[in-house]
C-alpha positions as CSV (number, residue, x, y, z in Angstrom):
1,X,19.2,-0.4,50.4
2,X,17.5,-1.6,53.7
3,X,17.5,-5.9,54.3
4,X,13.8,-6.8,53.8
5,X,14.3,-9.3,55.8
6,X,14.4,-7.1,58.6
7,X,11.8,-5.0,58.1
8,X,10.0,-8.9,57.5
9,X,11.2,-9.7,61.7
10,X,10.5,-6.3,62.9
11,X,7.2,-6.7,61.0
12,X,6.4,-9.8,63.0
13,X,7.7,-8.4,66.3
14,X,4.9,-5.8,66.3
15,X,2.3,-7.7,65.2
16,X,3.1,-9.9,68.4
17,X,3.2,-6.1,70.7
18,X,0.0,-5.7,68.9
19,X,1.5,-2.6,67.1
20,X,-0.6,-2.6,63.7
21,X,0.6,0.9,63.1
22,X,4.5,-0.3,62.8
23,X,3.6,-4.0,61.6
24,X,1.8,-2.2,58.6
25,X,5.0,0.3,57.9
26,X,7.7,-2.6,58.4
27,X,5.3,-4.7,55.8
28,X,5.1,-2.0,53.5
29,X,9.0,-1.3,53.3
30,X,9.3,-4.9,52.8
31,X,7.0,-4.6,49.5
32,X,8.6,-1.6,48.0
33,X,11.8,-4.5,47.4
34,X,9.6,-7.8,47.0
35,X,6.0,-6.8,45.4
36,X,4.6,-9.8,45.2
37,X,5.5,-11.4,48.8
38,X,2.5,-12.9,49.7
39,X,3.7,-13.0,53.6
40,X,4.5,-9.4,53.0
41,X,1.0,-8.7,51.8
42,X,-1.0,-10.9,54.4
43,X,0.7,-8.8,57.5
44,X,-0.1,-6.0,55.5
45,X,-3.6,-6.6,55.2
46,X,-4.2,-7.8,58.9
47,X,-2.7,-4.4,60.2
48,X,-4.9,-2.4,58.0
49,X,-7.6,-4.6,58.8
50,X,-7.0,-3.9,62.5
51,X,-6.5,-0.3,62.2
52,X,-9.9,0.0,60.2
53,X,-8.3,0.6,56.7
54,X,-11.0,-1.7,54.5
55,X,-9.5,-0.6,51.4
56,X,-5.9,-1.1,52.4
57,X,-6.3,-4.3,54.1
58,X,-8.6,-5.6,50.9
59,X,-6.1,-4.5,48.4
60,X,-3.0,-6.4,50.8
61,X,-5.1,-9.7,51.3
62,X,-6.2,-10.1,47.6
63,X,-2.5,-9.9,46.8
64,X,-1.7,-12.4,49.4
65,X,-4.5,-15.0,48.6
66,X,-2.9,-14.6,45.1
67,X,0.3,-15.3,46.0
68,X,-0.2,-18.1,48.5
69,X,-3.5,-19.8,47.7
70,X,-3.0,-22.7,49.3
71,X,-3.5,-20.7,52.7
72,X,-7.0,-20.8,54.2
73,X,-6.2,-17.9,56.4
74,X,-5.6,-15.8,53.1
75,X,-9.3,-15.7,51.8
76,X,-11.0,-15.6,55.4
77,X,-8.9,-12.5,56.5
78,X,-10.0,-11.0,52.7
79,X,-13.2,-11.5,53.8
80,X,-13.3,-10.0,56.9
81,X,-11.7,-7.3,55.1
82,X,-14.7,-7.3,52.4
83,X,-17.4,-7.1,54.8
84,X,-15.6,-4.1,56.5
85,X,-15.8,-2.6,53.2
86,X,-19.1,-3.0,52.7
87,X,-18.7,-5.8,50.2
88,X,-20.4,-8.7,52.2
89,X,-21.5,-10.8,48.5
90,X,-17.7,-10.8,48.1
91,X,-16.6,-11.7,51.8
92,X,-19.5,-14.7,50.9
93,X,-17.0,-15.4,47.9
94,X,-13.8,-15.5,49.6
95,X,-15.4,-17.5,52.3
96,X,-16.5,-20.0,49.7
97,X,-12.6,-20.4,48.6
98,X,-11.9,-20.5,52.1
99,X,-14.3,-23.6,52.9
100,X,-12.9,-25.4,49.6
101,X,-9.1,-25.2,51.3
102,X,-10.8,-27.3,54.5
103,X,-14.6,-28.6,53.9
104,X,-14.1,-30.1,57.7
105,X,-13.5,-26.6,59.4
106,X,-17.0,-26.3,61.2
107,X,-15.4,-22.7,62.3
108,X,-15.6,-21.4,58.8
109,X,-19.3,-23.1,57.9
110,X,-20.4,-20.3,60.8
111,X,-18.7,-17.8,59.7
112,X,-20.0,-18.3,56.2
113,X,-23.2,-19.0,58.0
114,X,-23.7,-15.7,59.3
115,X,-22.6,-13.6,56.2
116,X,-25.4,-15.2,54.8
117,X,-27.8,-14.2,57.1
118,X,-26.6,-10.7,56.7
119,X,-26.9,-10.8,52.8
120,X,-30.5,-12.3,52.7
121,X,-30.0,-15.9,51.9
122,X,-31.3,-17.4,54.4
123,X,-32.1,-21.1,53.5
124,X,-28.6,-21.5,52.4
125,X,-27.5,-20.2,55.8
126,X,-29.4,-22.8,57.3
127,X,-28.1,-25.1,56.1
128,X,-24.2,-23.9,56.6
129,X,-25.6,-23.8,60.3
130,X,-26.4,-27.6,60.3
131,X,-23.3,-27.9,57.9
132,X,-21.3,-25.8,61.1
133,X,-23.7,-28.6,63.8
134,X,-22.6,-31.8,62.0
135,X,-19.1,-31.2,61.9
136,X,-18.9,-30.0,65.3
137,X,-21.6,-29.8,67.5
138,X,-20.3,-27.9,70.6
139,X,-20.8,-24.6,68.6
140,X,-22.7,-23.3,70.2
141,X,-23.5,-19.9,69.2
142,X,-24.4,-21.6,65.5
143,X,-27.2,-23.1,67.8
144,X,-28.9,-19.9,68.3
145,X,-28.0,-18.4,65.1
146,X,-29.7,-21.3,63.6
147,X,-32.8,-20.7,66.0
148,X,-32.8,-16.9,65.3
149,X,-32.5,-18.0,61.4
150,X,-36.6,-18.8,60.7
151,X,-39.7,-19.1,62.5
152,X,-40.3,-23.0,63.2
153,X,-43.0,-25.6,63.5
154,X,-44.3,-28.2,64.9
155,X,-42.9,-30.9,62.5
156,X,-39.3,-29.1,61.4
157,X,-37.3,-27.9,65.2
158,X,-34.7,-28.3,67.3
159,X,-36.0,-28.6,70.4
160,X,-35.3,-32.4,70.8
161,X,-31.8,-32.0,69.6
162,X,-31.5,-28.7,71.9
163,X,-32.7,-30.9,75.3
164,X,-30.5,-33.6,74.7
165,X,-27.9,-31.3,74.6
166,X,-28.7,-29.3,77.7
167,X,-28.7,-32.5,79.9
168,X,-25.5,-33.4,78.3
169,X,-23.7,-29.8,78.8
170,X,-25.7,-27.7,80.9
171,X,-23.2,-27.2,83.4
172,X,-20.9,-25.4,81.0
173,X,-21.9,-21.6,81.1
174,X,-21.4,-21.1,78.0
175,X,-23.1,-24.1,76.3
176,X,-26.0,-23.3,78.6
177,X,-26.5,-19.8,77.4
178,X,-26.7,-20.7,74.0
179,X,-28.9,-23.3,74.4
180,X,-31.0,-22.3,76.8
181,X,-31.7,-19.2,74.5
182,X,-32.0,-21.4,71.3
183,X,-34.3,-23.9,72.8
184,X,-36.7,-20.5,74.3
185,X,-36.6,-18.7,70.8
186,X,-37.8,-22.3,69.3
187,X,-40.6,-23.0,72.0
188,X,-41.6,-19.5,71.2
189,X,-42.4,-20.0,67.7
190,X,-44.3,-23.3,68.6
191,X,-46.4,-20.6,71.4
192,X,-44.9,-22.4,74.5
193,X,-44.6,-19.3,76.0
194,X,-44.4,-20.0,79.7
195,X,-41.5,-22.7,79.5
196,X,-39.7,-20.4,76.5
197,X,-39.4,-17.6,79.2
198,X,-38.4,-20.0,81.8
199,X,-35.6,-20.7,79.6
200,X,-34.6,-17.2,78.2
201,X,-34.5,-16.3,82.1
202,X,-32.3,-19.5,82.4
203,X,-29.9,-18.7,79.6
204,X,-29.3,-14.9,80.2
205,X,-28.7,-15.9,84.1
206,X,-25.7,-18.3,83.1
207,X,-24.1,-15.2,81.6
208,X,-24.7,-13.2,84.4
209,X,-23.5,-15.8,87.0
210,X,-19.8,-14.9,84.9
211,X,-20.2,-11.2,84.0
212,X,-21.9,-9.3,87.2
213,X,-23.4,-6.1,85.8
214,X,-22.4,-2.8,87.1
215,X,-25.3,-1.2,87.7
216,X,-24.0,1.7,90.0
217,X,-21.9,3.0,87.2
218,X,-24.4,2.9,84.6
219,X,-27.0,5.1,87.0
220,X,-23.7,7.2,87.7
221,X,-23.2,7.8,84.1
222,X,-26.8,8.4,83.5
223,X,-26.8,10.9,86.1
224,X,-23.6,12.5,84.7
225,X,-24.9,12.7,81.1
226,X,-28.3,14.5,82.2
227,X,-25.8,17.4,83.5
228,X,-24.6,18.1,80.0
229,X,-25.8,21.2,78.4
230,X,-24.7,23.5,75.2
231,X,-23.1,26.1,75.9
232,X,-24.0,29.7,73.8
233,X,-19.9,30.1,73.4
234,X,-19.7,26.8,71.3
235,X,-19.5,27.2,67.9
236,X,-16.8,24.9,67.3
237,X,-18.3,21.6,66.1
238,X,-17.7,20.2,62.2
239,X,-20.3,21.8,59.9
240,X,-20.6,18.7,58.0
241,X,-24.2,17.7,56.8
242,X,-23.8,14.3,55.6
243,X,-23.8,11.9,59.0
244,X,-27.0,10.7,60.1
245,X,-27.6,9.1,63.2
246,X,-30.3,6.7,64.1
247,X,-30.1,5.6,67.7
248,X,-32.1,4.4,70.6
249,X,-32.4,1.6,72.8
250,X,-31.8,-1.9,70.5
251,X,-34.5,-3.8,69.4
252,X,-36.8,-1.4,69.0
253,X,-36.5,0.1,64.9
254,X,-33.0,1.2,64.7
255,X,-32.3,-1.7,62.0
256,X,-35.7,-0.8,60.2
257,X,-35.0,2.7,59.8
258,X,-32.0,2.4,58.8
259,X,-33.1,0.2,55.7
260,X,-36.0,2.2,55.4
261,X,-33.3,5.7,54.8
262,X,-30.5,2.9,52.8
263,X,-32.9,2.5,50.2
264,X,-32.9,6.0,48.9
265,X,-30.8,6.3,46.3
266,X,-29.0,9.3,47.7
267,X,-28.1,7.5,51.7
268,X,-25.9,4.5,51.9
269,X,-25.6,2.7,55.2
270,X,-22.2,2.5,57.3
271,X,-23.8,0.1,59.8
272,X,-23.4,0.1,63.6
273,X,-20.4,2.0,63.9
274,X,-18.5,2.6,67.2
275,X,-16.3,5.4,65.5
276,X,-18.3,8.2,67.6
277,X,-17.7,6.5,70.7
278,X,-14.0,5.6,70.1
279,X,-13.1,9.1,69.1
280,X,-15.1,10.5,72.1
281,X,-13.1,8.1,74.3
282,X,-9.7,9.1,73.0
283,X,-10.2,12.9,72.7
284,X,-11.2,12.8,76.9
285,X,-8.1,11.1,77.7
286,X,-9.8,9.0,80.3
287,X,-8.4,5.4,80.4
288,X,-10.9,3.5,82.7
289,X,-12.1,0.4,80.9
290,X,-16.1,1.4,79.4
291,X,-16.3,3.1,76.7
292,X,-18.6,5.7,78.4
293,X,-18.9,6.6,82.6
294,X,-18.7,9.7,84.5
295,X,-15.5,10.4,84.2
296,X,-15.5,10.7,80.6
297,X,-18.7,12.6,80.3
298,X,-17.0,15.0,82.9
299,X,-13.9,15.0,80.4
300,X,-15.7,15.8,77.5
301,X,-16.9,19.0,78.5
302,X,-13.3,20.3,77.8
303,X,-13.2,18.9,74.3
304,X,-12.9,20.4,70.8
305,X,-16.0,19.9,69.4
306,X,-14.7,20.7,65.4
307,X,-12.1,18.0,66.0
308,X,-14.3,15.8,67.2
309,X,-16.6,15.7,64.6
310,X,-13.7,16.0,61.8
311,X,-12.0,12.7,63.5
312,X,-15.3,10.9,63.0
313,X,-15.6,11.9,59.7
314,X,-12.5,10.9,58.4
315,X,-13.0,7.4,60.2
316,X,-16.5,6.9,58.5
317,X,-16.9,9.0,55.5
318,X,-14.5,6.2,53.1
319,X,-17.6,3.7,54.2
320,X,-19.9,6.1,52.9
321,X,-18.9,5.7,48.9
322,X,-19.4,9.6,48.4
323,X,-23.1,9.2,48.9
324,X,-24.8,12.3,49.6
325,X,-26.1,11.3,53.2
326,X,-25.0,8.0,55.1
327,X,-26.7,6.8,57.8
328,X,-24.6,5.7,61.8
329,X,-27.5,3.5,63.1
330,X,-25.4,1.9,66.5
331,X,-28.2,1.9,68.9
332,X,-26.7,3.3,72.1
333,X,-25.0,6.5,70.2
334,X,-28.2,7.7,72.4
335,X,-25.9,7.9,75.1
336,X,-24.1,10.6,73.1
337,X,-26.6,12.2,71.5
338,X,-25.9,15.6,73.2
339,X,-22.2,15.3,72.1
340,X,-23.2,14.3,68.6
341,X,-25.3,17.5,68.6
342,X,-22.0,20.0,69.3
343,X,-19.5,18.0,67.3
344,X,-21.9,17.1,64.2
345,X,-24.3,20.7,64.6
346,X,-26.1,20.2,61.0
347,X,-26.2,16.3,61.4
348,X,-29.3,14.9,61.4
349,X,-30.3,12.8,64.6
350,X,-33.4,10.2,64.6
351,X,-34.5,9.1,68.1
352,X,-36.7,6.0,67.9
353,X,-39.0,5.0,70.9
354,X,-40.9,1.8,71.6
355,X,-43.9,1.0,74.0
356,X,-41.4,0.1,77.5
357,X,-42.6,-3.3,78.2
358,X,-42.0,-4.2,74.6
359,X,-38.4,-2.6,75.0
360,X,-37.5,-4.8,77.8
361,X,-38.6,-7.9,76.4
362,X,-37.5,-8.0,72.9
363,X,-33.5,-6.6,74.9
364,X,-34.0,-9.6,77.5
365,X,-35.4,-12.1,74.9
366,X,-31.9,-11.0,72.7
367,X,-28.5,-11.5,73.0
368,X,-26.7,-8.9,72.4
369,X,-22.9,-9.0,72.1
370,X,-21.9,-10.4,75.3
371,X,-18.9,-9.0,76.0
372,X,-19.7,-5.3,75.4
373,X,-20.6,-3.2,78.5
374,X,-23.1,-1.6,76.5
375,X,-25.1,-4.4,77.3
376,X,-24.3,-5.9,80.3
377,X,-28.3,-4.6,81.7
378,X,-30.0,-7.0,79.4
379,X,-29.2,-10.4,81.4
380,X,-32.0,-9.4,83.7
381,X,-35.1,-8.5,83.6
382,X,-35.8,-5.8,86.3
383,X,-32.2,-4.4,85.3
384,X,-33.7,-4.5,81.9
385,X,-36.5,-2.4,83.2
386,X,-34.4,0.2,85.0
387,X,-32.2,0.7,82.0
388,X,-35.4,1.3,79.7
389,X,-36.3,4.1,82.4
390,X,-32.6,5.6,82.7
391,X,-33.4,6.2,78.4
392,X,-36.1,7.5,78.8
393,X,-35.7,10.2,81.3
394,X,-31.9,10.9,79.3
395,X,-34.2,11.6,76.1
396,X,-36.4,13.9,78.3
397,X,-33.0,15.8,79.1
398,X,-31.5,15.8,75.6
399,X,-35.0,17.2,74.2
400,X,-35.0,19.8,76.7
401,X,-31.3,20.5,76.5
402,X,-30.9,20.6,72.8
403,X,-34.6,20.9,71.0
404,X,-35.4,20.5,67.7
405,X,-32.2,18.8,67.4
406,X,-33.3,15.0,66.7
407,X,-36.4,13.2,65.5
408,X,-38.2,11.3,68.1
409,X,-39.6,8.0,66.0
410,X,-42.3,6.1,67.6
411,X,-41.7,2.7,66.4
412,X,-45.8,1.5,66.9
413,X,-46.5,4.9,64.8
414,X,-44.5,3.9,62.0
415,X,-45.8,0.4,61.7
416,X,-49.6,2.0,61.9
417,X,-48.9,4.6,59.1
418,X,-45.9,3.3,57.0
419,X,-46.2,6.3,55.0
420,X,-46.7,9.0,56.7
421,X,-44.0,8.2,58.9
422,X,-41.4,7.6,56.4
423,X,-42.4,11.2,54.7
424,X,-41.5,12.9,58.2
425,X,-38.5,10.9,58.4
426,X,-37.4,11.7,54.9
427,X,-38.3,15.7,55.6
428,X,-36.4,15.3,59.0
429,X,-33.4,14.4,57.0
430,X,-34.2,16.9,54.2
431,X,-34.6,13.6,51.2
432,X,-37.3,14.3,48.8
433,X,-40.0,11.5,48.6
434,X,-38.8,8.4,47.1
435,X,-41.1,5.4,46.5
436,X,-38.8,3.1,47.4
437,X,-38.0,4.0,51.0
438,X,-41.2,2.2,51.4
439,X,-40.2,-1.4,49.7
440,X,-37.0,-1.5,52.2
441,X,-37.3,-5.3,52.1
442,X,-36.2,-5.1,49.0
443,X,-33.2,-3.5,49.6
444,X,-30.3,-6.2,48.9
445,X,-27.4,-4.8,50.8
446,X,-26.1,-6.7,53.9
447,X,-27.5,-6.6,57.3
448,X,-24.9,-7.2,60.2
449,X,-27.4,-6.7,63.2
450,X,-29.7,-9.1,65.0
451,X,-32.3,-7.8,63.1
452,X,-31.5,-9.0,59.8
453,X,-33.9,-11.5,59.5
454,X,-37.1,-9.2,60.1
455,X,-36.0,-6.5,57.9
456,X,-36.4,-8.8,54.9
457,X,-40.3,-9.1,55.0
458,X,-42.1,-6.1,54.6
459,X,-43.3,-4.1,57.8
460,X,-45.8,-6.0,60.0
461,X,-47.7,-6.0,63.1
462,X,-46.3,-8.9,65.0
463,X,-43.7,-7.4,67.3
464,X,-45.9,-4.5,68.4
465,X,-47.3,-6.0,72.2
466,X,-45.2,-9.0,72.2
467,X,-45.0,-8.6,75.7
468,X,-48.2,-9.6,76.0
469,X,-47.7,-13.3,75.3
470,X,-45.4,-13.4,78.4
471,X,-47.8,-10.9,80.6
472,X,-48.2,-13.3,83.8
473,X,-44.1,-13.4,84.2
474,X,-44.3,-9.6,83.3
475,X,-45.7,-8.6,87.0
476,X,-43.4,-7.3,88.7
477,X,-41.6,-5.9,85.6
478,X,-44.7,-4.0,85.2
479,X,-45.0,-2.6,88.7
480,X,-41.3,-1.1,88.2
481,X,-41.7,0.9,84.9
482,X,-45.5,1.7,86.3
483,X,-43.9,3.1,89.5
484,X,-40.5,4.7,87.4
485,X,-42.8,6.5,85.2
486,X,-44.9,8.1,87.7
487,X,-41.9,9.4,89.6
């Protein structure tokens, strides 16, 4: 019989080489001797965790947290592990346990903070934001999140709090992004929009002072991706029907339709999902550091299409709970739409558009996941504005290169006729009428995007020409999408 104590080491040692494949194995062949070893069990459940297994790495960390539950790391790895599953009201739970092991850990009053926000309850994430503040105030992404969490007033804001802290740390870049963009989403909801821009333009430019944006190989890229075609000799993609895809540039409906499809009873949601991407990446064999250039377009017209598409079912599909349609909604899977097309042929695509200068300011007024090069555009205005134009003449290309393909959803359309919109959408993706598709902010399951505040009131005119409010700093914005579009 083999020493489990071995297997135990060897366990460690890849976890340390970052090997979750061989850390989960050596932790398994330590369980089939010692069931109930809860160090067994938490290795266990971190590999899995890492490699994307939800189920796995819940099943592994509920056994460790019972095992050990004096450890705080048990319950907030189980609920990492829960909210990859889909189970965000029990990731709220475990956080909860978590929080009772070490009330003073201002780390975990975040987290829990943003579960919260993502499951609809969004006093009491609130006030695990100021809970997060009090303990420790240099967090400062829970000062955005907690500007981002409700529109405020005159009488109940931050902006005193968020000044004082600026003069105090404003020569840390990353204090000063947060709280430049905090204190410009808060003078925005008291209408003092000429200093909020000043300070949104403030707070993206401290990021991009540290992260220089490669603008060269994003037009290289674009250029690359409007040179993909079909080809009549490729049959070869997965034939699955279940996967659809709602994509376009962020902030502009992807998060709205997405609820709108999630609340009939026959779709369930997988979230922003970077399988497609991933697989793409690894199938190509490219190895440069994005996730998409020319290279790797270039590489990808070599690729098995039916593998493709298989690989990203079987990454995705366990997410899906065997509903009959589940809905991909990461924004920039417009990059692969064409690719999408040939490995997913009978996969329905959804397109959704937005008025340009609204596109650019609601992606430069965001901030969206700083350290992905998806986004690395948005920390400037005009390369905000030649980004939007790169989309929209790649759309042109994929609706000329693969028609009748994907739905193109005009955001201000569906906001002016609710209904009629939804029943395209719903024929699109071949769903008979259901009456509640069009009460999505009802729907109850978790949100994990920046828009899952807004999807909880029901569908409004207030974003549509928000651009307006800022239109004398818009100028020369203006002049470059006026002057791209004529082109």
């Amino acid at each position: 019989m083999s020493d489990p104590a071995a297997h135990y080491r060897e366990a460690v040692a890849a976890y340390g080489r970052g090997d979750m494949a061989r850390t989960l194995a050596e932790s398994r062949s330590v369980l089939r001797q010692l069931p109930d070893n809860a160090a067994a069990h938490a290795l266990a459940g971190v590999a899995a965790l890492r490699l994307g297994m939800a189920a796995d790495a819940v099943t592994h960390l509920r056994e460790a947290e019972a095992g050990d539950p004096s450890r705080v790391d048990h319950p907030v790895q189980l609920a990492n592990a829960l909210q990859l599953a889909g189970d965000s009201v029990g990731a709220v739970a475990a956080l909860r346990r978590a929080l009772a092991l070490a009330p003073g850990d201002a780390g975990l009053h975040l987290h829990l903070a943003t579960l919260l926000t993502f499951t609809g309850e969004l006093d009491a994430a609130v006030a695990a934001y100021e809970a997060c503040l009090e303990r420790d105030p240099t967090q400062w992404q829970a000062h955005l999140a907690l500007a981002q969490a409700r529109r405020w007033t005159a009488d109940d804001n931050h902006v005193t709090r968020l000044r004082g802290l600026l003069a105090r740390h404003g020569s840390e870049a990353q204090a000063r992004m947060y709280l430049e963009l905090a204190l410009a989403k808060e003078l925005e909801d008291l209408g003092e929009y000429p200093e909020a821009f000043a300070h949104y333009t403030a707070g993206k430019a401290a990021h991009r002072a540290r992260r220089p944006y490669d603008a060269a190989g994003d037009r290289a890229m674009f250029e690359a991706l409007r040179r993909v075609a079909p080809r009549d000799d490729d049959k070869s993609g997965d034939p699955a029907a279940d996967p659809v895809f709602v994509l376009g540039l962020p902030r502009t409906g992807t998060t709205l339709v997405d609820r709108i499809l999630s609340s009939h009873p026959q779709v369930r949601s997988v979230g922003e999902r970077y399988d497609f991407a991933r697989v793409l990446k690894q199938a190509s064999g490219v190895r440069s550091p994005h996730p998409l250039d020319a290279a790797t377009v270039a590489a990808a017209e070599a690729l098995d299409w039916g593998r493709v598409g298989a690989a990203y079912l079987q990454a995705v599909r366990p997410l899906a709970g065997g509903a009959g349609r589940f809905v991909d909604k990461l924004p920039h899977n417009f990059l692969y739409l064409g690719f999408i097309a040939r490995a997913l042929p009978n996969a329905r695509i959804v397109c959704l558009r937005r008025d340009p200068m609204d596109a650019c300011v609601a992606n430069f007024r965001q901030l969206l996941s700083p350290d992905m090069p998806f986004f690395d555009y948005s920390f400037d205005l005009l390369d905000t504005g030649r980004y939007v134009l790169e989309f929209e003449r790649l759309v042109a290309h994929w609706r000329e290169a693969f028609p009748g393909r994907f739905l193109e959803l005009q955001y201000e359309d569906l906001v002016a006729d609710q209904a009629g919109q939804t029943r395209r959408l719903l024929e699109h993706c071949g769903l008979p009428w259901d009456d509640a598709c069009l009460a999505f902010e009802r729907n109850r399951a978790a949100v994990a995007t920046a828009s899952a505040v807004q999807v909880r009131e029901p569908l409004h005119r207030d974003a549509v020409g928000r651009w307006r409010r800022y239109a004398p700093q818009l100028t020369e914005l203006q002049a470059l999408l006026d002057a791209g579009q004529a082109a």
